[in-house]
C-alpha positions in Angstrom: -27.6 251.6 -99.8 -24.7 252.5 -97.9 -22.7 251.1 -95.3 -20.4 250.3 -92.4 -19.0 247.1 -92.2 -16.3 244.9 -91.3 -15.1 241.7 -93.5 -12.1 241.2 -90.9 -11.0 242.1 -87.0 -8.5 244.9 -86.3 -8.3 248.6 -86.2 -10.2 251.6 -87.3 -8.9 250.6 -90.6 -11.0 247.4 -91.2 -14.0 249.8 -91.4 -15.7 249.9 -95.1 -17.7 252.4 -96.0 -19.1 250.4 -98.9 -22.6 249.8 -101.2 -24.6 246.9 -99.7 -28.0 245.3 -100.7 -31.0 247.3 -99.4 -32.6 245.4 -96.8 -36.0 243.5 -97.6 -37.9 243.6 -94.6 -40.1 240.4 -93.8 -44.3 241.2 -93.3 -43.4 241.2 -89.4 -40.7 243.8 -90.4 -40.1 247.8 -90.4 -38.4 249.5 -92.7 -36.5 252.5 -91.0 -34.7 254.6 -92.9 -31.8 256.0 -89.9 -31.3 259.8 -89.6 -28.6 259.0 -86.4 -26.7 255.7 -85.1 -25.1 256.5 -81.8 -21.5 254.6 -81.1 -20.5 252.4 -77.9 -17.6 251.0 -76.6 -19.5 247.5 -78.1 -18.8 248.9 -81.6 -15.3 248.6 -80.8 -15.1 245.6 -79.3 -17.0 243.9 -82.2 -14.4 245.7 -84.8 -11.1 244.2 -83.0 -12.9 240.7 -82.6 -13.6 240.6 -79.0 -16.9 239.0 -79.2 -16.3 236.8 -82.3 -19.2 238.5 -84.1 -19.9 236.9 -87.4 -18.1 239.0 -90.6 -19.0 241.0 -92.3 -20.6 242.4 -89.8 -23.0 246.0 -90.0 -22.0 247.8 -86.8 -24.0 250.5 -84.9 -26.9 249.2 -82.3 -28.5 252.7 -81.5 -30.8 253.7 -84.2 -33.3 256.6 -84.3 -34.6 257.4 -87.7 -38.4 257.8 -89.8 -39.9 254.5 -91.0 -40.3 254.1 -94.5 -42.4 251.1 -94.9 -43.9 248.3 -92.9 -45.1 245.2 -93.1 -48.7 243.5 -94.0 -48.9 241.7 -90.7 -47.9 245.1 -89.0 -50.2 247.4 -87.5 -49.8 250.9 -85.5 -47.1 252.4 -87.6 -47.0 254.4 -90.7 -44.3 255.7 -92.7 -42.7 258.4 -91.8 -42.9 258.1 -88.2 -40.5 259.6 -86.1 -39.0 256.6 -84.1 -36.0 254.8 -82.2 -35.7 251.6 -82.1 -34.5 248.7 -78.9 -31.3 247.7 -79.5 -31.6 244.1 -79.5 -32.9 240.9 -81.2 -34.5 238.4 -79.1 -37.0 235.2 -80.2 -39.9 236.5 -78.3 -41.6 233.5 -78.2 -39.9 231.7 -75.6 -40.7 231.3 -71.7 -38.0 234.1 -71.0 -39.3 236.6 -74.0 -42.8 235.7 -72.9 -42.2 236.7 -69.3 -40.7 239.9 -69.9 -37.5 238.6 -69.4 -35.7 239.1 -72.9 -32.4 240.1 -72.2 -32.0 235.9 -70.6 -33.4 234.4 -74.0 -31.1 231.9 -75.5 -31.4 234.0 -79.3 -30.6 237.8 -77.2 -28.4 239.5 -78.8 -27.6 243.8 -79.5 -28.1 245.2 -82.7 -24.4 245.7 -84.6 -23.1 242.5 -83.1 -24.7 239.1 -83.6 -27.6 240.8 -85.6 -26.4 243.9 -88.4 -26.8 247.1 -86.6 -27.3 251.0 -87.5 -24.3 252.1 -89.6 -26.3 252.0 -92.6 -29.2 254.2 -94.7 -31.7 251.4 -94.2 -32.6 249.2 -91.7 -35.7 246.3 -91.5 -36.4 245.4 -87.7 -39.2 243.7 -85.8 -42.3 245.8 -85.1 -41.7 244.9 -81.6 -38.3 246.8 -81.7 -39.8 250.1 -83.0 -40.6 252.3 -80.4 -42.4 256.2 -81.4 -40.4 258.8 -80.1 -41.8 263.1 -78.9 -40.9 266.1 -81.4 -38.7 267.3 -78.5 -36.4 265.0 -79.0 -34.2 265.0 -82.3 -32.4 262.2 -83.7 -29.1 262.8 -82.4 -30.5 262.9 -78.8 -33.0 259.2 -79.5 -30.6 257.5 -80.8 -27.9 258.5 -77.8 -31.1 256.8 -75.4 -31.8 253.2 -76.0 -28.4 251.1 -74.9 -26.8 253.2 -72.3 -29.9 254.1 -71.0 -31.6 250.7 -71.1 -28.5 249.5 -69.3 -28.5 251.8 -66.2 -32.1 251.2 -65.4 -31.4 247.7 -65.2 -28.3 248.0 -63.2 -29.9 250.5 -60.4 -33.6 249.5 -60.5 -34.2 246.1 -62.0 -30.5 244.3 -60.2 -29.6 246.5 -57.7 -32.9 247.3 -55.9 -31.9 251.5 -55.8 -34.2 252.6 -53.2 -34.9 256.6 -52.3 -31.9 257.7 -50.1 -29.2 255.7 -51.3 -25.5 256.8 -51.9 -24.4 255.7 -55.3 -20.7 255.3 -57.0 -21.2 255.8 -60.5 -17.4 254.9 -62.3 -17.2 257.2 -65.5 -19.4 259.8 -65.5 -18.5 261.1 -68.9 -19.6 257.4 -70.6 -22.6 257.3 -71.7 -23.8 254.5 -68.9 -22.5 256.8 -66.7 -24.6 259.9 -67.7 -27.8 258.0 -68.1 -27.0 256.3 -63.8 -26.3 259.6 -62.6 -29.5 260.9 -64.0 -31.7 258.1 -63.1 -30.0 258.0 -59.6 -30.9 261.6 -58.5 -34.5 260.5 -59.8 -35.1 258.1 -56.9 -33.4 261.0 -54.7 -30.3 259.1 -54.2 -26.9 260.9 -53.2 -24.9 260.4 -55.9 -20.5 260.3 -56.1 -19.3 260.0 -59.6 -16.0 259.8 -61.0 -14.5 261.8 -63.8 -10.6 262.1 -65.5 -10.5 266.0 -65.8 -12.1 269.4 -64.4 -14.3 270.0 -68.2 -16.0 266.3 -67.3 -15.9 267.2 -63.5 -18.4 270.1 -64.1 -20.7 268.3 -67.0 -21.1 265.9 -64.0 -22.2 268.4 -61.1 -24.1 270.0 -63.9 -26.1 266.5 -64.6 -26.8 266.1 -60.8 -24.0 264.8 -59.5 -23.1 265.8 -55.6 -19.5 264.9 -55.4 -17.2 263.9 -58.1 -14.2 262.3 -57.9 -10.8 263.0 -59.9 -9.9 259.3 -60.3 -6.7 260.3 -61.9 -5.8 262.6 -58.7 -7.3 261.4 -56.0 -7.6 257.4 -54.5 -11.8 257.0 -55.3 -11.9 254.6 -51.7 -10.1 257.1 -49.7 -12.6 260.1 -51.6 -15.7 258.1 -50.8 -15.1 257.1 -47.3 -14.5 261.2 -46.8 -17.8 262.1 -48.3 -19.9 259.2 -46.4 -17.9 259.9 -42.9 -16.5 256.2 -43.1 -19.0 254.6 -44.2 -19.0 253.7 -47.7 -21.9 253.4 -50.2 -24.9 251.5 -51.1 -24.5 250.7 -54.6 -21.4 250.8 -57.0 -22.2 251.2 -60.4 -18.9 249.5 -62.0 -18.4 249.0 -66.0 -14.8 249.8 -65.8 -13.7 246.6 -65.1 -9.7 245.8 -63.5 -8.7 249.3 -63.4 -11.2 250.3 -60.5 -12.7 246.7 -59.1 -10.6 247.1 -56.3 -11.6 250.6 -55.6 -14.8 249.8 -56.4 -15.1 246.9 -53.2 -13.4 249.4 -51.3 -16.0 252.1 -51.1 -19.0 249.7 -50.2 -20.5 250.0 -47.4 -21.2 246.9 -45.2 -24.1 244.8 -46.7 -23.4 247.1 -50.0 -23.8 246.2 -53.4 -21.7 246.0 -56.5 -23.5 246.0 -60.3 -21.1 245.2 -63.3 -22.2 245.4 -66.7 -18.8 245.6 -68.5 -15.0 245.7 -68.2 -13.5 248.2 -70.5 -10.2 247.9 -69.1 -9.8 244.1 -68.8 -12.1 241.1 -67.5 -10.1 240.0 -65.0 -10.8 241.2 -61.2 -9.5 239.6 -57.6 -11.7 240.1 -54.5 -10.7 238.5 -50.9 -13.3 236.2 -50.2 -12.9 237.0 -46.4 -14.5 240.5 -47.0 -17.2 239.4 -49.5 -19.0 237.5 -46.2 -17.4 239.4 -43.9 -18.9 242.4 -44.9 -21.8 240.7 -46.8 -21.3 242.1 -50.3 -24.0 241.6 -52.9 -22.4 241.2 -56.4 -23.9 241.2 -59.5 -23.7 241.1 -62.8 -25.9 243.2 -65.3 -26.9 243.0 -69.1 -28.5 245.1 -71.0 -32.4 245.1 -69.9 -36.0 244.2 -71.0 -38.3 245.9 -73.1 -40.7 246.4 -70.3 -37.6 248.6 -68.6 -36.9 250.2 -72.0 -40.4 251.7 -72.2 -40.2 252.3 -68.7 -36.8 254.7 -68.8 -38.1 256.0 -71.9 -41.4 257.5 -70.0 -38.6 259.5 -68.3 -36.6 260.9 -71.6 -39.9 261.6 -73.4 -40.7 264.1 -70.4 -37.7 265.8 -70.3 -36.9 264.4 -66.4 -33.7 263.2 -67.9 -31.7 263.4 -71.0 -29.3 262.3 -73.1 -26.0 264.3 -74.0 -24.4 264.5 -77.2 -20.8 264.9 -77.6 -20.0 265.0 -81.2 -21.8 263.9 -84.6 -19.8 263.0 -87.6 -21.0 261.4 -91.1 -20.9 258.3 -91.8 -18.3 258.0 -94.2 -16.1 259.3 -91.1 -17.0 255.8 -89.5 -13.3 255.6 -88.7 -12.5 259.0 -87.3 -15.0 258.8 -85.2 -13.9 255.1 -83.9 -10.1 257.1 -83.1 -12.1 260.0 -81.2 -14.0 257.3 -79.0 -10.6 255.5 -78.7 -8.9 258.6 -77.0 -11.7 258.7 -74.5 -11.8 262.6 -74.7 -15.6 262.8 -74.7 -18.2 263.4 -72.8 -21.5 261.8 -73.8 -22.3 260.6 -77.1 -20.8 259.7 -79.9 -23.2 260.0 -83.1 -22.9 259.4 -87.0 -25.1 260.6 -89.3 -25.9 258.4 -92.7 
């Protein structure tokens, strides 16, 4: 088959669109054959060696595609099934995996970085992984779901206790995290600020639900917030941006107001005054990925149509490394999909 790999860390460059062994799925295994692998900012960070993922390396940990075969100790699925699949390998036999808790099993890992991932014809996964998805949702749109959308459920529902009536900061509305928390927030009937770099992403984001957005390339995002909430700040910050807004992020809480990080795009490290983190009584916490009870959980939502995913641009495959430049210039808004 073909596929995407990397044999050594750098730029766009290091991508190989090459012939690999077909995958020979074990009798616990499907066989997907993948119509659509949707990109993160993970499948960059694995390419320039950020995370030390073992080389070569498959990237791509949003699959959707139609199974082609499964195996003899697998039952409920038949080929050519229309399905996505969880992005992420986990023992699921230990106490965490057994208590629902797989995203804190010693083995957890996302598809395309300690495991081979999606940018391939072929795929063999766990039958737990394989998840049927509606006709009204094409491959571009599944396979734009599981991560992003996984990881904003756990970050508002499963972390930060989002309750009905909250105000939200969501950092980067045009990132795929950030379309899936503004959608999931106005579900719970929160009032949701989001931020956004130019007027195009401003109005995708009132268009999603957003009630305020915030230039945060014009306008200070503190100053914005504590307009909009009359002083007060908010209830939840939901912050993957990392050093280029923490600050601003702490700023707009509210007191007793909590902060949920699941990433740091622009650099790891981040300063807070200790004297405001009791003073005010700050909650911060830290957020990865989710479980596969919150997976089928977000999903129930998709499937319906309550919210959706939002596709930017497709390219093929063999483009692996113009699309890697395209996510690079952070032009986009929503996902970024290749097609085998």
């Amino acid at each position: 088959m073909k596929a995407v790999r990397i044999h050594e860390y750098g730029g766009p460059e290091v991508l190989r669109y090459e012939d690999v062994p077909d995958p020979k799925p074990r009798q616990d295994q499907v066989l997907v054959r993948v119509r659509a692998c949707a990109m993160n900012h993970l499948d960059l960070w694995v390419r320039k060696g950020t995370t030390k993922s073992p080389l070569p390396r498959i990237l791509g940990s949003d699959v959707a595609g139609e199974i082609v075969a499964v195996g003899e100790h697998v039952t409920g699925f038949r080929a050519g099934l229309r399905v996505l699949l969880a992005p992420m390998s986990f023992c699921n036999h230990c106490e965490y995996c057994t208590a629902g808790r797989q995203n804190q099993c010693r083995e957890f890992t996302v598809l395309g970085n300690g495991v081979d991932g999606g940018n391939c014809e072929l795929i063999a996964v766990p039958a737990v992984n394989v998840i049927p998805i509606p006709d009204s949702l094409d491959f571009n749109e599944a396979a734009s779901v599981p991560l992003v959308f996984l990881t904003a459920f756990h970050m508002l529902t499963g972390r930060a206790s989002l309750q009905p009536g909250n105000t939200v900061l969501v950092l980067g509305a045009n990132s795929g995290v950030g379309i899936a928390a503004v959608q999931i927030a106005k579900l719970f009937n929160a009032t949701v600020i989001a931020t956004a770099g130019n007027e195009r992403k401003i109005e995708r984001a009132l268009a999603l639900g957003a009630d305020h957005v915030i230039n945060h390339y014009v306008h200070k995002i503190s100053d914005e917030v504590k307009k909009i909430t009359n002083r007060e700040g908010v209830d939840i910050v939901l912050e993957h941006v990392g050093a280029a807004t923490w600050d601003e992020s702490i700023k707009s809480l509210k007191a007793g107001g909590t902060l949920v990080t699941c990433g740091a795009t622009t650099g790891p490290e981040a300063k807070i005054d200790l004297r405001f983190l009791y003073s005010k009584q700050f909650n911060l916490l830290g957020s990865y990925m989710g479980t596969m009870g919150e997976l089928h959980g977000v999903l129930k939502h998709v499937f319906s149509g309550a919210i959706r995913p939002v596709v930017d641009r497709t390219f093929p495959l063999e483009e692996v490394r113009r699309a890697h430049e395209y996510m690079e210039k952070s032009e986009m808004f929503g996902k970024i999909v290749l097609k085998p």
